[in-house]
Every structure is written in C-alpha cells, then in structure tokens.
N, CA, C and O of each residue as an XYZ file, in Angstrom:
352
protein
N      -6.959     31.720     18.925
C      -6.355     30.419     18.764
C      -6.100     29.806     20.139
O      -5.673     30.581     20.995
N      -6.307     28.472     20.495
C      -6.134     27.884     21.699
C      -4.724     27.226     21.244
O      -4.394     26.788     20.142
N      -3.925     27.312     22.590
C      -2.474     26.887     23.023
C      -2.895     25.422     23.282
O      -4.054     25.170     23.611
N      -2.265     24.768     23.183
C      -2.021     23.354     23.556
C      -0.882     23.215     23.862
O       0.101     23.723     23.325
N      -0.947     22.254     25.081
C       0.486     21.690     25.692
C       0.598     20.445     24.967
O      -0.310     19.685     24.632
N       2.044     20.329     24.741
C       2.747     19.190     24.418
C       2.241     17.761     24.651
O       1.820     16.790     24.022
N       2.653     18.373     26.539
C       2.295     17.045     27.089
C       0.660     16.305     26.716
O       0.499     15.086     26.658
N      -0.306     17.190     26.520
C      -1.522     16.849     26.281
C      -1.622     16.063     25.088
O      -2.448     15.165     24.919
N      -1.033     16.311     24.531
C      -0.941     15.908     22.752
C      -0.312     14.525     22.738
O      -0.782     13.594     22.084
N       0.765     14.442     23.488
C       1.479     12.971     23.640
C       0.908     11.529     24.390
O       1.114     10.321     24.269
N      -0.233     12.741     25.533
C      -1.026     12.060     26.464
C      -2.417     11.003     25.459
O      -2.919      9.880     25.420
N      -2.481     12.358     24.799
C      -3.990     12.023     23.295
C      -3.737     10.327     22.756
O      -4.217      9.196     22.824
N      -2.335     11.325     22.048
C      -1.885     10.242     21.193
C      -1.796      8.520     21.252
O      -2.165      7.590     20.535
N      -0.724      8.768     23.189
C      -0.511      7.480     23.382
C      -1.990      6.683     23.407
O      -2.315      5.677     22.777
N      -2.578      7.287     24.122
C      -4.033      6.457     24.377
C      -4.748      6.441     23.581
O      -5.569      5.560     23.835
N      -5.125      7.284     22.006
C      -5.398      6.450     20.871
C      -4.695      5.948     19.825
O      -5.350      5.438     18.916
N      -3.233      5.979     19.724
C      -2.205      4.714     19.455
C      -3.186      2.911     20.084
O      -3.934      2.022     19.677
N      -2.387      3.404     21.350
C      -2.995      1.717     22.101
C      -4.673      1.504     21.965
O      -4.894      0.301     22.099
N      -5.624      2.074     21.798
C      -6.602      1.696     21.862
C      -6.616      1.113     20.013
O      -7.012     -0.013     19.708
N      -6.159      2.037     19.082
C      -6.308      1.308     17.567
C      -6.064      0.261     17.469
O      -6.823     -0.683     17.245
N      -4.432      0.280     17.695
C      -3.768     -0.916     17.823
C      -4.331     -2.096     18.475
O      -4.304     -3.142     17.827
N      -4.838     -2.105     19.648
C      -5.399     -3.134     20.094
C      -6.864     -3.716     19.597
O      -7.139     -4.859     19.232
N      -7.812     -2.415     19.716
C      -9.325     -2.945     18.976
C      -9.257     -3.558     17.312
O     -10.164     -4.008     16.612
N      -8.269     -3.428     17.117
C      -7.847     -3.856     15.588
C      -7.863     -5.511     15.450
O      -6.979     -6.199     15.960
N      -9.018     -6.089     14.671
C      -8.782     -7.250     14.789
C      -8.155     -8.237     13.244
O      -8.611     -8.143     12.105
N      -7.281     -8.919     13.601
C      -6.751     -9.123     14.567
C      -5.312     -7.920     15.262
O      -4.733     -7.065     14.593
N      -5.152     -8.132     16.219
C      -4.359     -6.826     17.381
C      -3.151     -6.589     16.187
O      -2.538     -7.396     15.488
N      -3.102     -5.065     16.289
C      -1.564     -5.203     15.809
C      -0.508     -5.063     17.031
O      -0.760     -4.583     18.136
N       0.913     -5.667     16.524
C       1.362     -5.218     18.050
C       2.670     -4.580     17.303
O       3.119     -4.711     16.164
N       3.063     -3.863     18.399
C       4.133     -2.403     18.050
C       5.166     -3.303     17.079
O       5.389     -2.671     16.046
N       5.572     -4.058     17.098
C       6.501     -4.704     15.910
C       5.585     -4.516     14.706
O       5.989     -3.606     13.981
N       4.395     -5.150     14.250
C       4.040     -4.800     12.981
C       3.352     -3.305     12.635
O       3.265     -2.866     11.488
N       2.942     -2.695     13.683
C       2.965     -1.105     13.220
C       4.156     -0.585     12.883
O       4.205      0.228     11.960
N       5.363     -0.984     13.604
C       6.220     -0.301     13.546
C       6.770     -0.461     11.904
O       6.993      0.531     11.209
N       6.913     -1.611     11.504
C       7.042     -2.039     10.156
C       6.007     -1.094      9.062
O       6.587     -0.564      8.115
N       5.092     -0.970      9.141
C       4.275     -0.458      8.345
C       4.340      1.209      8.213
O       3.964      1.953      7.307
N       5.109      1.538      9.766
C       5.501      3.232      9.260
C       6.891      3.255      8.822
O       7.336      4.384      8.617
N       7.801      2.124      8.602
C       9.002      2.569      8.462
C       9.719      3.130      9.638
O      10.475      4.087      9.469
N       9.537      2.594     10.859
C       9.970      3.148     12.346
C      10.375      1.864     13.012
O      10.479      0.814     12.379
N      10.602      1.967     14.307
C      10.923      0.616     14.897
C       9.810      0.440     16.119
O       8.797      1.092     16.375
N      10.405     -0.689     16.756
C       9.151     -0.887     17.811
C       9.784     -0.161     19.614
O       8.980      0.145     20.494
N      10.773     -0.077     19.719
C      11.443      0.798     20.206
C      10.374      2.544     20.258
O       9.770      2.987     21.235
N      10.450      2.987     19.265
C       9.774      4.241     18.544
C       8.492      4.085     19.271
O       8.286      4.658     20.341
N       7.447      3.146     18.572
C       6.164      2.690     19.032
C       6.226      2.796     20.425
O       5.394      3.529     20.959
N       6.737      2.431     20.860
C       6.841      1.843     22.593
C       7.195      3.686     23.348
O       6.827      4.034     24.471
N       7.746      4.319     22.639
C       8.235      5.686     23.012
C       6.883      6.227     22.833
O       6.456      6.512     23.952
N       5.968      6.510     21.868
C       4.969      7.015     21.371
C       3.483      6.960     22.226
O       2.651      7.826     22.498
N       3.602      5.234     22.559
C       2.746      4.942     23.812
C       2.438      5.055     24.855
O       1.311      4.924     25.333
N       4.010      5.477     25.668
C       4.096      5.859     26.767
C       4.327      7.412     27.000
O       4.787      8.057     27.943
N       3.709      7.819     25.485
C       3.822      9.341     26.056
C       5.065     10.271     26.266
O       4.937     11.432     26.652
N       6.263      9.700     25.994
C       7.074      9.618     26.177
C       7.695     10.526     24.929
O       8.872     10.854     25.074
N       7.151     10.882     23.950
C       7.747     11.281     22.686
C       6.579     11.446     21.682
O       5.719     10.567     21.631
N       6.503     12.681     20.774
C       6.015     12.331     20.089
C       6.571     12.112     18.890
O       7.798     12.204     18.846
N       5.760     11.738     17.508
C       6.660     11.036     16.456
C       6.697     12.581     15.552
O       6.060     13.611     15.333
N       8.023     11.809     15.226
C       7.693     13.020     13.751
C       6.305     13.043     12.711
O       5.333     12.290     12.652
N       6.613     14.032     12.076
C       5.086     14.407     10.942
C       5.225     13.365     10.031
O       4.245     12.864      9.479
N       6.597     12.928      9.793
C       5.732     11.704      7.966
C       5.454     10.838      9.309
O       4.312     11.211      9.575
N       5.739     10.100     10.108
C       5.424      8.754     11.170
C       3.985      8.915     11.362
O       3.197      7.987     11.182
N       3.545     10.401     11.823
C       2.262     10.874     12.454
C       1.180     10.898     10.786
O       0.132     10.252     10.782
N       1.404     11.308     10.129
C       0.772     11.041      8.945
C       0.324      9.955      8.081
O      -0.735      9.863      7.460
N       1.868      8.688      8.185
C       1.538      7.005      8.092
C       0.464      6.663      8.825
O      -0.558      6.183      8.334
N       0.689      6.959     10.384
C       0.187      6.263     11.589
C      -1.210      6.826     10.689
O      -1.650      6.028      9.860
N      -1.972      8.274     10.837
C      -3.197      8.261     10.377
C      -3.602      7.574      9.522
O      -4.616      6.912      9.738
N      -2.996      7.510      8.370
C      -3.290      6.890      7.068
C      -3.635      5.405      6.915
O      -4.484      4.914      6.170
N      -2.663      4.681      7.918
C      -2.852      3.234      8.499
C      -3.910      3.124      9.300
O      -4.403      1.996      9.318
N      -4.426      3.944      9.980
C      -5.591      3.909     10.966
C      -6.793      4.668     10.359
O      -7.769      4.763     11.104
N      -6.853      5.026      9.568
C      -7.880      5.359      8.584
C      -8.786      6.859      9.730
O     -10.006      7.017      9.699
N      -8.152      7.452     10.315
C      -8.087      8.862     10.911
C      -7.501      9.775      9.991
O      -7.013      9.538      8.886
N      -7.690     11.557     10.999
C      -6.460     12.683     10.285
C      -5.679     12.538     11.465
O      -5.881     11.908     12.503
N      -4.586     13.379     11.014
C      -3.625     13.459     12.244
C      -4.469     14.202     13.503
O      -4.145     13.909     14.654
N      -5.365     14.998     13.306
C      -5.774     16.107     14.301
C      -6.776     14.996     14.817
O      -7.138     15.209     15.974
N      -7.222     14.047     14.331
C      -7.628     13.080     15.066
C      -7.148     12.190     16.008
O      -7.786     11.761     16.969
N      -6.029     11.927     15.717
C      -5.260     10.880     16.281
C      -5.134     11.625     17.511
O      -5.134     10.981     18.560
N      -5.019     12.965     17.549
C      -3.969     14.034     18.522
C      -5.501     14.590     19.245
O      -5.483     15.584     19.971
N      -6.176     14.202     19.099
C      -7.786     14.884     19.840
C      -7.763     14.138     20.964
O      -7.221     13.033     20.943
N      -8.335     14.624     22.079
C      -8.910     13.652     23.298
C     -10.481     12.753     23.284
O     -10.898     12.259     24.332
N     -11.074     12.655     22.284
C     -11.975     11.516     21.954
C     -11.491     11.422     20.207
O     -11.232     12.324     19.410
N     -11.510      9.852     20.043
C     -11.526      9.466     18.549
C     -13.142      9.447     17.730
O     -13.915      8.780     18.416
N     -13.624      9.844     16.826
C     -14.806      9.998     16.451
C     -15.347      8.240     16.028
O     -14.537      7.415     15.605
N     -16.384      8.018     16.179
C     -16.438      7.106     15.407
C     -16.514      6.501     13.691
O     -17.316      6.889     12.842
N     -15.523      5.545     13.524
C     -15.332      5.337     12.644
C     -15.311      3.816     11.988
O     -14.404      3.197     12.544
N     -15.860      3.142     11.187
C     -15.408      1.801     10.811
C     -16.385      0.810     11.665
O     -16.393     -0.416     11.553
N     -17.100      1.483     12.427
C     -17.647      0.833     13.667
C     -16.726      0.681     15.006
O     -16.936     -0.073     15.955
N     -16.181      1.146     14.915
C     -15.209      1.189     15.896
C     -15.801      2.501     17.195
O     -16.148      3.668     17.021
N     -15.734      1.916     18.083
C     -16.220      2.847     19.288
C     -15.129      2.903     20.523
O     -14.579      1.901     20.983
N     -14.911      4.272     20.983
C     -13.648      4.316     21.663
C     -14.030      4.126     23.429
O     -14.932      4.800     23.927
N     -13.504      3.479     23.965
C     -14.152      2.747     25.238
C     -13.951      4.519     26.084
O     -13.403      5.395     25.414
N     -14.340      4.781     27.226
C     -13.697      5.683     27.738
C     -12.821      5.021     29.197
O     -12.105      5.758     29.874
C-alpha cells in the first residue's frame, strides 16, 4: 500500500477544486458551490488554498456535483471527462 501525505492530497484537491470550478461554463464561484454542498464560501476558500481539507459528505457532494469520484478529485491529474481537458 502507498502512504500519502496529507499535504499532497490538499495540494490535489485545491488545484482540481479551482480548475472545475472555473472551466465550468458558465464559472461557478465559491459562493454558489458553496451553496450546493451545504458549506459556506469561507469553507471553499479554505479548501482552495490548501489550507484544509473538507470533510467526507462535502468531499462526496463536491464529486457528485463535478461529475468525478472522490479518488479523483484527490489524484494529481483529473481524467478526462465531459470534454473537459485539464490544462497542466
């Protein structure tokens, strides 16, 4: 089994958080994600900067809203999906 650091996971996250959120047209911005997990934009803004990660139902919305798995969201490339291509 491979160990993973924290920090790596928060690092993942933030940067495919902001890349969904933004290639999403039209953009969502951390106020209406935040609405849609039942979280605040406060939260969002914590999540982005790496700063925190979210709990499991937040991390499970967030997939479900972004049409990912969680182990996706938390990977260091996003697969393609929807047509969506992840810039590097």
């Amino acid at each position: 089994m491979v160990t993973v650091n924290e920090d790596y996971l928060k690092q993942n996250l933030a940067r495919n958080m902001r890349f969904l959120r933004m290639s999403n047209s039209p953009r969502i911005s951390q106020t209406m994600l935040a609405n849609k997990l039942g979280t605040t934009q406060a939260s969002i803004s914590l999540y982005e900067t790496a700063m925190l990660l979210p709990p499991a139902h937040i991390l499970v919305a967030m997939a479900e809203c972004f049409g990912f798995t969680t182990d996706e969201l938390l990977s260091d490339s996003l697969p393609d999906k929807k047509g969506m291509k992840k810039n590097e």
